[in-house]
Each structure stands twice: as C-alpha cells, then as structure tokens.
C-alpha positions as CSV (number, residue, x, y, z in Angstrom):
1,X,11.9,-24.6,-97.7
2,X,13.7,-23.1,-94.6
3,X,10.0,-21.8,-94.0
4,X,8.4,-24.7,-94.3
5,X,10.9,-26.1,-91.9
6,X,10.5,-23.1,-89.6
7,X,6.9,-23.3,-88.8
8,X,7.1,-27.2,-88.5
9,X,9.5,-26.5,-85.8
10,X,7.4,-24.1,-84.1
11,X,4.0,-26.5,-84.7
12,X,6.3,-29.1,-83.1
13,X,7.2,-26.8,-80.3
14,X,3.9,-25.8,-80.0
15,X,2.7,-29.5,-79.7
16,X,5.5,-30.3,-76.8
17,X,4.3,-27.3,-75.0
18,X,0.4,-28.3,-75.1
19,X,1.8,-31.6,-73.7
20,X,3.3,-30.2,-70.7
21,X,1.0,-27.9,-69.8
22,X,-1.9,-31.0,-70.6
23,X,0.0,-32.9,-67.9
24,X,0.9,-29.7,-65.4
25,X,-3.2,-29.4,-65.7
26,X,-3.7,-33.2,-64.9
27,X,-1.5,-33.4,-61.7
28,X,-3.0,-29.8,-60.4
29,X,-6.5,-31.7,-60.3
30,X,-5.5,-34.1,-57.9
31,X,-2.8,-32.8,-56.0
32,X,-4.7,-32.5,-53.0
33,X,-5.3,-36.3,-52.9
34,X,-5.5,-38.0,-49.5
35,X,-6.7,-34.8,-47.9
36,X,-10.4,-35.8,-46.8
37,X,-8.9,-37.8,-44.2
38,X,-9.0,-35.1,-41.7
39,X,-11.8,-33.5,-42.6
40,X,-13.7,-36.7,-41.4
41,X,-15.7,-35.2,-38.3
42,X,-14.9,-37.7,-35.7
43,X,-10.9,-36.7,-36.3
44,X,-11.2,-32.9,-37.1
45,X,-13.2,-32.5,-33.7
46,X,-11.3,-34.5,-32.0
47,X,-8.9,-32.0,-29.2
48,X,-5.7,-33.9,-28.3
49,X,-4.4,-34.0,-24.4
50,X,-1.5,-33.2,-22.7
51,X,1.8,-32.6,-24.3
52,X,1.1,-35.0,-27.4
53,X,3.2,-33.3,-30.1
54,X,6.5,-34.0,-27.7
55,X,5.6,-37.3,-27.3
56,X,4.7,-37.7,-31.0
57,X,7.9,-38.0,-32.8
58,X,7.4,-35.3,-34.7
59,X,10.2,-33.1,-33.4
60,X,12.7,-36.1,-32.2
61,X,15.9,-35.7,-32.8
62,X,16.7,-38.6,-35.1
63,X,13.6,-39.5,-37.8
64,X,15.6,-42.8,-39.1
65,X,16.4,-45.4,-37.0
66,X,14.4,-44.1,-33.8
67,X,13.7,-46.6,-31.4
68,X,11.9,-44.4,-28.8
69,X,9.7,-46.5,-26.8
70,X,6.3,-44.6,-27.5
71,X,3.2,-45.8,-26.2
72,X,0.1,-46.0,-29.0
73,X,-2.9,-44.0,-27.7
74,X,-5.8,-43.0,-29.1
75,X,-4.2,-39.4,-28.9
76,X,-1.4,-40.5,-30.8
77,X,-3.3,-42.0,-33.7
78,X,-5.6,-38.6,-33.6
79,X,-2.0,-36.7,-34.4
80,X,-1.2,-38.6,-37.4
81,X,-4.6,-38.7,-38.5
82,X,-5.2,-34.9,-38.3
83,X,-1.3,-34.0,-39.6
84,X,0.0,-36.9,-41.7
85,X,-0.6,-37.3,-45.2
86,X,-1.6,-41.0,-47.5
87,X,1.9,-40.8,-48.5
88,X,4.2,-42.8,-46.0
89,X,7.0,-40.5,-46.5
90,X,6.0,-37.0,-46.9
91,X,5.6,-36.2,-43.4
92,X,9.7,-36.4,-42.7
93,X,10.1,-33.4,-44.8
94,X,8.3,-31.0,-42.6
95,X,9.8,-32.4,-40.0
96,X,12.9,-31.9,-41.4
97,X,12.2,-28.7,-42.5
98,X,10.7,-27.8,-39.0
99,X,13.9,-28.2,-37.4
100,X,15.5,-25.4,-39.5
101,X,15.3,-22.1,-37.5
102,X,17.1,-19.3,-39.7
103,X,16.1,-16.8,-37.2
104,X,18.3,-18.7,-34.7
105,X,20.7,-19.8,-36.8
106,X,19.8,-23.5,-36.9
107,X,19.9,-24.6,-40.7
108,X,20.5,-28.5,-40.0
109,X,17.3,-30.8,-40.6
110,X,19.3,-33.8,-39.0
111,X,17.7,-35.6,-42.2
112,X,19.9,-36.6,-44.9
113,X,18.0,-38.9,-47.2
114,X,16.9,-36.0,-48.7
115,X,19.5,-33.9,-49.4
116,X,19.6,-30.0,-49.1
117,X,19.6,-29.2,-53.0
118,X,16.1,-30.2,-52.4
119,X,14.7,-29.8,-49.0
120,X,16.3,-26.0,-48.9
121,X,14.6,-25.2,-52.1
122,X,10.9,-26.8,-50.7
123,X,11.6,-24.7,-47.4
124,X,12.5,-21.6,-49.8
125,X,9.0,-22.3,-51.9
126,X,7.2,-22.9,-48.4
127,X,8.4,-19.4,-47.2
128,X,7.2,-17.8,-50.4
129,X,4.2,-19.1,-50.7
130,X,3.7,-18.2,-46.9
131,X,4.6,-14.1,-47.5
132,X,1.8,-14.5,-50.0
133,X,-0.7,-15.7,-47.8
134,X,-1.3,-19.4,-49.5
135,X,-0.1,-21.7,-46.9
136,X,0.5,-21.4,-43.1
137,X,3.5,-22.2,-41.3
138,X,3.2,-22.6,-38.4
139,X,4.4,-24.7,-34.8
140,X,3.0,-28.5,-34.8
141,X,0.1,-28.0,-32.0
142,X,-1.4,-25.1,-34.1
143,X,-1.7,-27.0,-37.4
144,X,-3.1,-30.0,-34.9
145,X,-5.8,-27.2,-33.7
146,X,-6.4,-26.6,-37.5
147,X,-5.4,-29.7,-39.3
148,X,-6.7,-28.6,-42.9
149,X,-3.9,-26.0,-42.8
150,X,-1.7,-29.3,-43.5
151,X,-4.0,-29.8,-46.8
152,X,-2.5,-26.6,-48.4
153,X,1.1,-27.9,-47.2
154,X,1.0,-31.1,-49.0
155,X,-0.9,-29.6,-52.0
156,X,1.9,-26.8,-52.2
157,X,4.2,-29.1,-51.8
158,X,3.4,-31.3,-54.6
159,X,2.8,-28.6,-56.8
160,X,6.8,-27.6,-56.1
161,X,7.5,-31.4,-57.5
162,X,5.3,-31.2,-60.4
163,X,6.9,-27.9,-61.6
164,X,10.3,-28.9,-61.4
165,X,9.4,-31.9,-63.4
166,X,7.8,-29.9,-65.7
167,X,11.1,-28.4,-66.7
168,X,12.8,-31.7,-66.5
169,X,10.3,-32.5,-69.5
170,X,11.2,-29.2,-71.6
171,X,15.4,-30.3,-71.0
172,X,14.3,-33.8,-72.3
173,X,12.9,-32.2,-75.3
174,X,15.7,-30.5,-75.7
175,X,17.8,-33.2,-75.2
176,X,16.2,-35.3,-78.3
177,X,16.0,-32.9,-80.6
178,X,19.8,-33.1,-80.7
179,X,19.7,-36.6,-81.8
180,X,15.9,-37.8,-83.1
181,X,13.6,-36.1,-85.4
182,X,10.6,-34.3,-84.1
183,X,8.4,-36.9,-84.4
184,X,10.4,-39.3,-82.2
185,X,11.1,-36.3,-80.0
186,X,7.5,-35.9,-79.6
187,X,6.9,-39.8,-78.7
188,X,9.3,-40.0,-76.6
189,X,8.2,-36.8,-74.1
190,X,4.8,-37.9,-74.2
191,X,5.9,-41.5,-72.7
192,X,8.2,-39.4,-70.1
193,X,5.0,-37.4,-69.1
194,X,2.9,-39.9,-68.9
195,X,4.5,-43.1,-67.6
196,X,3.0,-44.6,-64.3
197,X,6.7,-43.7,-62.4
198,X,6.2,-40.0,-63.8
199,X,2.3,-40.1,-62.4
200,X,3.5,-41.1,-59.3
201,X,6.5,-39.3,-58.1
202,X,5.9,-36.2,-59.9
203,X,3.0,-35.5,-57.2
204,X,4.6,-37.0,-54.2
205,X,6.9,-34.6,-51.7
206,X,9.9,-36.6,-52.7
207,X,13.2,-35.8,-54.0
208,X,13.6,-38.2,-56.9
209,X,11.4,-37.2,-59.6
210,X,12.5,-33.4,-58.6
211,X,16.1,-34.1,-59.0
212,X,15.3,-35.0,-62.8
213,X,15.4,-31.2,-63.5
214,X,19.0,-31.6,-62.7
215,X,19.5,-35.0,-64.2
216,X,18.0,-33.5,-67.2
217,X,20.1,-30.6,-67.3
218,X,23.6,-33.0,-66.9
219,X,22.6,-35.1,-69.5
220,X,21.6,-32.2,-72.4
221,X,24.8,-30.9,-71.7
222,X,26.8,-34.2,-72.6
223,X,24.6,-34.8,-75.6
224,X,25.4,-31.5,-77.1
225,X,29.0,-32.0,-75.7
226,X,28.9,-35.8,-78.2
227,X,26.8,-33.9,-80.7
228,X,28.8,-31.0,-81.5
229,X,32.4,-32.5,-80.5
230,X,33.3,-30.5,-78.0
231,X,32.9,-28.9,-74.5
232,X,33.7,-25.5,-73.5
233,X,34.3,-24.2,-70.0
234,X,31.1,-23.0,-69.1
235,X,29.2,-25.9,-69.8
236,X,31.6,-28.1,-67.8
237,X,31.1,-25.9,-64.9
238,X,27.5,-26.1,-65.7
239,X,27.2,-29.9,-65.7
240,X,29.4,-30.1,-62.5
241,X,26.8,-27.8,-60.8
242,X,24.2,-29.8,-62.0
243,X,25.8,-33.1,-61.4
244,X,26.2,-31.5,-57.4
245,X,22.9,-30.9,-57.1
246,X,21.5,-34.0,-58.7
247,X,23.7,-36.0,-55.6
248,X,22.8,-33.3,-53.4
249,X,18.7,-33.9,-53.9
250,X,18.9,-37.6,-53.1
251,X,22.7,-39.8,-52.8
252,X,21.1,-42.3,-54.8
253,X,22.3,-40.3,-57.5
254,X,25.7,-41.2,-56.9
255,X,26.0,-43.6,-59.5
256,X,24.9,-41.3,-61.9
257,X,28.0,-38.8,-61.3
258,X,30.5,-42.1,-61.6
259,X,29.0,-42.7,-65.0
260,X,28.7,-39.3,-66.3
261,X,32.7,-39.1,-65.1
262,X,33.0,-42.2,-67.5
263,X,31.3,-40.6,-70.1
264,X,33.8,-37.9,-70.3
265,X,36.9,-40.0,-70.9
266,X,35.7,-40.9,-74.6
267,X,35.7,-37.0,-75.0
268,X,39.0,-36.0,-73.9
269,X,40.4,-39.2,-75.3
270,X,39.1,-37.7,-78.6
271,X,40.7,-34.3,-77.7
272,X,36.9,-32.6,-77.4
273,X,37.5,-31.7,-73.9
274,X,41.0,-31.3,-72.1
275,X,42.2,-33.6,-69.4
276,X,41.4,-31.2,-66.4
277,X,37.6,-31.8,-66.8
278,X,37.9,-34.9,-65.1
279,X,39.2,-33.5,-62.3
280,X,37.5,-30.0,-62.4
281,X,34.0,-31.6,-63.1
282,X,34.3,-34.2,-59.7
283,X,36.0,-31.1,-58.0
284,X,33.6,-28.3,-58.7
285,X,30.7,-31.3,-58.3
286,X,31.9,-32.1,-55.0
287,X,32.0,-28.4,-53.9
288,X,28.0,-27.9,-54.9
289,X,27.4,-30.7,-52.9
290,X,29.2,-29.8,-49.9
291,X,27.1,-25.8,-50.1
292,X,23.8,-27.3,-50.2
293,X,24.6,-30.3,-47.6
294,X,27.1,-28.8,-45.5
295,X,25.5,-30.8,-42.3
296,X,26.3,-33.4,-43.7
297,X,29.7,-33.7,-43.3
298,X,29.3,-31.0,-40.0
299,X,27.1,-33.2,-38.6
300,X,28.7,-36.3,-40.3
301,X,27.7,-39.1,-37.1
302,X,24.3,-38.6,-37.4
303,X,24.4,-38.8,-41.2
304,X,26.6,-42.3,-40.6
305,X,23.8,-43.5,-38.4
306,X,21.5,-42.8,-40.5
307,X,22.8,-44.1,-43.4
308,X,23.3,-47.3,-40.8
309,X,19.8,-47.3,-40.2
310,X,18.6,-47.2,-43.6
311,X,20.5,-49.9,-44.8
312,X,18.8,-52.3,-42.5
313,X,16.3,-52.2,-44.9
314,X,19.1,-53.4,-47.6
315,X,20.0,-57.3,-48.1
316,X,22.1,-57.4,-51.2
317,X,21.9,-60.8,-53.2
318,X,23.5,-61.7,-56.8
319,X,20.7,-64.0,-57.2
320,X,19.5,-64.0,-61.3
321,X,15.8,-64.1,-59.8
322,X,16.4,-60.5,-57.9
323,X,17.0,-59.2,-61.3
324,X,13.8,-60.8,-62.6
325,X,11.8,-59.1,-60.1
326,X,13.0,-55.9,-60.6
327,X,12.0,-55.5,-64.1
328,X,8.7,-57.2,-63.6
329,X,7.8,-55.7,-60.4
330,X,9.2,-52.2,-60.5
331,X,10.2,-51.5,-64.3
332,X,6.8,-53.1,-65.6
333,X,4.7,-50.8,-63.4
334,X,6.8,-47.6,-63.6
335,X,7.9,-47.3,-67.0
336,X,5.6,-49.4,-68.7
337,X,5.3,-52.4,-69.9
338,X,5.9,-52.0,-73.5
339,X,8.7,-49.1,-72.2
340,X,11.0,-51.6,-70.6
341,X,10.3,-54.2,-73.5
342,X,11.4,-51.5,-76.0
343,X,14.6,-50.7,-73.9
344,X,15.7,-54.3,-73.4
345,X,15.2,-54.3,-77.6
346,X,17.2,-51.2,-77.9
347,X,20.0,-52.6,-75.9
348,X,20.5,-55.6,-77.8
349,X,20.0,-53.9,-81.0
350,X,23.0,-51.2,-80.0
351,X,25.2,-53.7,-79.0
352,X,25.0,-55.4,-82.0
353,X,24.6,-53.1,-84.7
354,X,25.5,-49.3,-82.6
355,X,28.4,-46.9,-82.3
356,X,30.9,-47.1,-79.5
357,X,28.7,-44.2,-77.8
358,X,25.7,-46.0,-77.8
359,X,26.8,-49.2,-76.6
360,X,28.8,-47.4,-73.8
361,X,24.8,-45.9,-72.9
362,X,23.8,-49.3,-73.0
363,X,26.4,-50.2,-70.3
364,X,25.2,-46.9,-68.3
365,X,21.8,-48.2,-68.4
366,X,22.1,-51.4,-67.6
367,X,24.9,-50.9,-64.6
368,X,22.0,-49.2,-62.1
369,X,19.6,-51.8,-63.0
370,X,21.3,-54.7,-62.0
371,X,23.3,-52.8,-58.9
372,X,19.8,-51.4,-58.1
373,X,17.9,-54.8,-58.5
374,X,21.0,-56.5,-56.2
375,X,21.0,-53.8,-53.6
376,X,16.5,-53.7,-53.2
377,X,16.6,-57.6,-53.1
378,X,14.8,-57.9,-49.8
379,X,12.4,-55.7,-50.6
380,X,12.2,-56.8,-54.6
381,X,8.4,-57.3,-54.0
382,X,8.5,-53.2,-54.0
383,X,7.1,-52.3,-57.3
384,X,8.5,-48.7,-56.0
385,X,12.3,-49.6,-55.8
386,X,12.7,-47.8,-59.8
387,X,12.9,-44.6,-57.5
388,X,16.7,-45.0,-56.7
389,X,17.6,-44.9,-60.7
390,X,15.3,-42.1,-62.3
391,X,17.7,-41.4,-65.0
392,X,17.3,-44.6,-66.2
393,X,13.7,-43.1,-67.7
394,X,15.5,-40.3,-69.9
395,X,18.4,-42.5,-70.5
396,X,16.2,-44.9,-72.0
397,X,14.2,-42.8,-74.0
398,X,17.6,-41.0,-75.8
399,X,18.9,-44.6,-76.5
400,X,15.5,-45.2,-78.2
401,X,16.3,-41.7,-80.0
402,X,19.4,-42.9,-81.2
403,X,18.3,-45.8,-82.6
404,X,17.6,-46.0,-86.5
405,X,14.5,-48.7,-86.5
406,X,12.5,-48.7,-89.6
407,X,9.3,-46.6,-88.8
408,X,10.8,-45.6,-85.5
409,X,8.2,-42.8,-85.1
410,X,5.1,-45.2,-85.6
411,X,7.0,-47.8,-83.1
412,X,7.6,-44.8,-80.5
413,X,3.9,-43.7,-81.1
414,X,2.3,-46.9,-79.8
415,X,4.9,-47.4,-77.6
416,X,3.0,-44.0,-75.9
417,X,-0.5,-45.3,-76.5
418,X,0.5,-48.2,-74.6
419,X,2.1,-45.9,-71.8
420,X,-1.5,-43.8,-71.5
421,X,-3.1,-46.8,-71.1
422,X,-1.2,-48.1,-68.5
423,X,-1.2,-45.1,-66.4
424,X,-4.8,-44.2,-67.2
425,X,-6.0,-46.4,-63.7
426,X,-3.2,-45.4,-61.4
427,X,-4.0,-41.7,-62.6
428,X,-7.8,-42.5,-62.0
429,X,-6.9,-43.7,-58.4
430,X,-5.4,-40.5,-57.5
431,X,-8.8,-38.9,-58.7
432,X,-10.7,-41.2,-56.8
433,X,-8.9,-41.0,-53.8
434,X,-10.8,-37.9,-52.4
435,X,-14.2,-40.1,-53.3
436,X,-16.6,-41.2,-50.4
437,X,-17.7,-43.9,-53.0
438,X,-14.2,-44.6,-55.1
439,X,-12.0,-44.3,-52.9
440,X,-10.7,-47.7,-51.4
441,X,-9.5,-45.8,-48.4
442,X,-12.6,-44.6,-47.2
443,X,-15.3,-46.8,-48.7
444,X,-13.2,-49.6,-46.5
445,X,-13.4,-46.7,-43.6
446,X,-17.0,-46.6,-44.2
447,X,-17.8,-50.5,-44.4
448,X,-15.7,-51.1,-41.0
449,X,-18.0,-48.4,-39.1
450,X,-21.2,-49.6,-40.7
451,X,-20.9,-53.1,-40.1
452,X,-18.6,-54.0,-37.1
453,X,-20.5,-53.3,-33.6
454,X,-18.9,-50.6,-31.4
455,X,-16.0,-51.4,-28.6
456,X,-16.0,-54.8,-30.7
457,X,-11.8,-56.2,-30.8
458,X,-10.5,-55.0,-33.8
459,X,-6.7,-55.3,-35.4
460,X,-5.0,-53.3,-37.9
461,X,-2.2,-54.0,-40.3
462,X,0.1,-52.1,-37.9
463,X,0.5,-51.5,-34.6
464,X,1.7,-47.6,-35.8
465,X,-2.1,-46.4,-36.6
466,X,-1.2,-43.7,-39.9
467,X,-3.5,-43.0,-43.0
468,X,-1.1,-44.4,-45.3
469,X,-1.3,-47.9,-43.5
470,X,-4.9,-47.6,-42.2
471,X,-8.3,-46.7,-43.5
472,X,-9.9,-43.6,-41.1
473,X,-12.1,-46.2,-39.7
474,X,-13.5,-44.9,-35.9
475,X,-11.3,-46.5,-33.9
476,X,-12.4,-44.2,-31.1
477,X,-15.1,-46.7,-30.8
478,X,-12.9,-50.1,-31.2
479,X,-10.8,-51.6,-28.8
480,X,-7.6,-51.5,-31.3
481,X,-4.9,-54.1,-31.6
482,X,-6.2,-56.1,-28.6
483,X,-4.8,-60.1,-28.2
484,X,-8.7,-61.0,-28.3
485,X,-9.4,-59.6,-32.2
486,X,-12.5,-60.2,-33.7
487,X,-11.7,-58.3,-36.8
488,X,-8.6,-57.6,-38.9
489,X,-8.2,-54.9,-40.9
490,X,-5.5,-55.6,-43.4
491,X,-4.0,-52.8,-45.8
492,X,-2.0,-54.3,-49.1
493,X,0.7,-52.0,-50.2
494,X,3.0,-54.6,-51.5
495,X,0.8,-56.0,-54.1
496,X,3.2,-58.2,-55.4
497,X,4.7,-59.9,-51.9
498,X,3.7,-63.5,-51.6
C-alpha cells in the first residue's frame, strides 16, 4: 500500500513538473514579443542628431513625476522607437538600472516603485548573462546605433520573470499538498499557471508577478506553521526574510506583511509560536528591507516625491460601484472568470460552514480587494489594477484547497478548463504580436502607410510618440499631431473606459 502510494506521489509530482516546464516552454516562445518594431527599416536606418539621448529622458534624474519641458521631434520619437519596448513600463528598469555604477560606487537607481529585492537581482542576471556573452550592456547611444541589442534585453529580461515564477508555482504546489489531495493540488497549479494575470505578468519586466517567489515562500511557511502546530526559529527567520523581500520587490506588498503579522497572533495565542515572533518577524522583516532598499530611506526625499507623484494617479472612493468594477474589470480578466466566481463561493461557504482559520483567510482576502478596488477607483476601467494584490491568486486557490465540496477535484478541474480557455486568446496575442499579418500593431502600421497620402496631417493617441501607445506607422512622412488633422490614429488600451 505505502507503494502504491509512493509512486502515485511521484506520478503526481511528475505531472506538476510536466506542467511547469509545459508553461516555462510556452512563455520562452514568445518572450521576444514586440521586438519587430525596430527592425522595421525606416526606424533601424534611421541615425539620430545631436545630443538626443540627453535630451531624451532616458538618464534624467527623476523618472516619476518629471515635468521637463521636452520638445517632440522626429528624433525623439526615432529613440523610443529604436530603444523602447510594447510594454509601457519596462523601459524605467533599465533606466533605473543604468544609473547604478558599481565601479564608481553609485548603487542608487533614484526609482523606488520597484524596489531593490528586485531590480538588484535583474541587474545581477543582466551582468551574468553579459560575462556570458548573451546580452550587451552597454551606454544608451550605442544600443541607439544597434537597437536589436535592446531585443535580447527585454527577452532576457522576461525570461528572469518567468523563472522566478516558475518557482513560485513549485512553492504553491508545495503549499497545497499540505492541505488538498493531489488531485486538487494539481487543479489548482494548473489555474495558477495558466490564468490570464499569470500569462501576462509572468513575461513582462515587472516586479509583481516576480515577487510571488517570495509571496510563495511566506505563505508555505505559515501553512506548515497551522498544519503542523508549530513554528520553530528558523522558519520564522525564514518567513521574515521572505516577507522583506516580498515588500522590498514592489511596496504594494505592504498589506500583505500587516496580514501575515495578523496571522501569527492565532499561533502564539495557541502557544505554537512564542510572543517574540511578532516582534522578531516585523524586526528582522524590516531589516531585509532596509539591505535591499537602503536608498530609500538614504535618499528618502526623492522616494517621498515620488511616492507624491504616483499617487496623482490615485483618487480613493468608498463608492459600492468601484468595488463592482474591480472584480468585473480586473479580477474577470486576470484570474478568470469562473476563478473569481469560485472564490466569491468559497468565501461564503467558509464563513458559513469553516474553521476560525479559514474564515480569518476569508478576511485576508477580501481586505486587499476592497482597499485595492477603493484606492484604483479613478483608474477602475484598468482591467490591470489586480497587479497591486498578487497574493490574492495563491490565497485564493489554498482557500479553494481547504474547502471540503463534494467532488472538489471534478469542480477544480473545469474550473482549469475554463481558465485555458480564457487565456488561450491573450496567449495567442502575444504570438501574434511579432506577425506582419496578426499583429494589430503592425497590420494598423501597415494600413496607415498604404492608404494615407504622404506629408498628409495626421494625429496620434498621444502627443508622447512610443510603441506601446502607437503603431510604427512612418511618421517620417506625416506631419504628426498638427491642429489641421486629417487622420487620427487612435490606440485602445483601456478597453473597458467609457
């Protein structure tokens, strides 16, 4: 019998492995997405004038929050064009990273969105991959003399998101097997794979779907700690560290350390852990934090502006219909459809009929939802703004764990079905997006040259001309953003505004 039990675990583990390395496969194909953009001959011949790179923005001092009255040329657009990447946000880490100078001594980034625990580590896997010959770094106006260098940046630094993901999946797996049969396990890593969010932001140069390797890690270690009754000293050093660096990739995070904190009360209440670890854990938490983002508290103005800056973007409301839109707009499309349904059902079902434990993980899950849906309300027609709360994903899917449905397995099952099916386009989009005929970006880049007659008035979406907010059209041969327009070009990225 032990055996028979043996080898199904190893079939099992067999299976979860397969999984990962199905989906490590997937997202290698298409990592370099976007990256035909500057192969397009009118932009890869093109030779910048004059001291463009200086005048760029790309090494000012402050990247949120500039103001910096910066005149758009046809030079200008040519640098984003040849350097930038589709993905509106990627560029700010090599700027970032840029600005660090070890030789000299200079290890600020004067960014601080993305926290060092996660733009050290991409510098670190930049440097390596550079000894070994696979990317270039190099100074700004030599990657704008060979701008397909930048396609090996943004592919290497996607793959760097993808792996740590990958072993974010294998703690999950861990993580269920503590408290679901293998089965459920199984369901449930297959919908963490394979969910639109986990598509998206696992091959995006982005800190939030990396820090899930630590999120992962902080959360195995209290469900072994509630498992097994009890939590030693090493392990509460370990979930401080990784509790650090989970606030120290991205200080959204921070409500995640508050409720972990509150998770460990029920623990030494029941005499499972002593009444220093809630001290010691914030302590040695805070510590982490502090090595791997010592500017910011060094260079703690510029952080405050920034953080200033940033929250320009951020009109809090307690109105019931910002709530709404969060689920349908942002949980709907990340976690899935069926995903979120299934959550909201777990919920009630826990609060009804669950332990203390699991109702207090209803509360932990539903706590960033609404504070996240009442912080993102101006921008609620995001169907992005899940990004701020990723452990809600492997939160979720251990509540689901926990739950004793009838035919839990089968339910889980189709709840994955459903979650393929769902991210099947949005995968097929990234595929596509290197496509002279699929690819929206450049079929529309394509239509614009063939049919609009040259120096004809033509206006784009934004005055800023970038590839993630304009197709490649030649608008060396357009008058661009004139008052007279003949044309508009218009770029949707908020599907769901009004």
């Amino acid at each position: 019998m032990q055996g028979h039990d043996r080898q199904s675990g190893l079939q099992a583990w067999a299976v979860a492995a397969g999984m990962i390395v199905v989906f490590i496969t997937m997202q290698a194909a298409a990592l370099n997405y976007g990256t035909r953009i500057n192969d397009l001959p009118f932009i890869r011949d093109y030779r910048v004038t004059g001291n463009v790179v200086a005048n760029s923005g790309l090494e000012r001092d402050q990247l949120v929050g500039s103001h910096a009255a910066r005149k758009e040329t046809l030079d200008l657009w040519m640098v984003r064009f040849k350097l930038y990447s589709v993905e509106a946000d990627e560029i700010v880490n090599i700027i970032a990273l840029a600005r660090i100078k070890p030789g000299q001594g200079q290890f600020d980034p004067k960014f601080y969105q993305y926290g060092g625990a996660f733009l050290y580590p991409l510098g670190a896997w930049y440097f390596a991959l550079s000894r070994l010959g696979l990317v270039d770094v190099a100074p700004f106006d030599q990657l704008l003399a060979n701008p397909q260098f930048m396609d090996r940046i943004w592919t290497a630094g996607r793959a760097f998101i993808v792996a740590a993901f990958a072993i974010s999946a294998f703690l999950l797996f861990l993580m269920l097997l503590e408290v679901a049969s293998l089965p459920v396990a199984l369901a449930a890593l297959t919908i963490y794979l394979f969910c639109p969010a986990s598509i998206m932001f696992s091959e995006v140069i982005k800190p939030h779907w990396y820090a899930l390797i630590w999120i992962n890690s902080a959360l195995l270690i209290m469900v072994r700690a509630f498992v097994r009754g009890r939590l030693t000293l090493g392990s509460e050093s370990l979930l401080a560290a990784a509790i650090g660096l989970a606030v120290g990739s991205v200080v959204t995070n921070s409500l995640l350390a508050v409720l972990i904190w509150c998770a460990l009360v029920p623990l030494v209440m029941r005499g499972q852990a002593s009444l220093a670890v809630l001290v010691r854990v914030p302590a040695i938490a805070g510590v982490v934090f502090f090595l791997t983002n010592p500017y910011y508290f060094f260079n703690w103005q510029a952080a405050q502006a920034e953080r200033a800056a940033a929250g320009t973007w951020f009109q809090p409301s307690l109105e019931p219909a910002s709530l709404l839109m969060f689920v349908t707009n942002s949980l709907f499309s990340g976690f899935g459809i069926v995903l979120t349904v299934l959550m909201l059902a777990a919920m009630t079902w826990h609060l009804r009929r669950g332990p203390n434990s699991a109702r207090l993980m209803v509360l932990a899950i539903a706590l960033p939802i609404i504070a996240i849906a009442i912080l993102t309300t101006s921008i609620a027609t995001w169907s992005v703004n899940y990004r701020y709360i990723p452990y809600v994903l492997p939160a979720t899917l251990l509540l689901l764990g926990l739950a004793k449905w009838r035919h839990q397995s089968f339910i889980l099952g189709l709840c994955a079905l459903a979650t393929l099916a769902q991210a099947a386009p949005l995968k097929l989009a990234y595929f596509d997006e290197n496509s002279d005929t699929n690819s929206t970006r450049l079929s529309a880049a394509a239509w614009i040259d063939n049919n609009i007659p040259n120096s004809d008035a033509v206006c784009a979406s934004s005055e800023t001309l970038a590839p993630y907010n304009v197709p490649p059209f030649r608008f060396d041969r357009y008058i661009v953003n004139s008052p007279d327009c003949r044309w508009q070009v218009q770029t949707e990225r908020q599907p769901n505004a009004p």
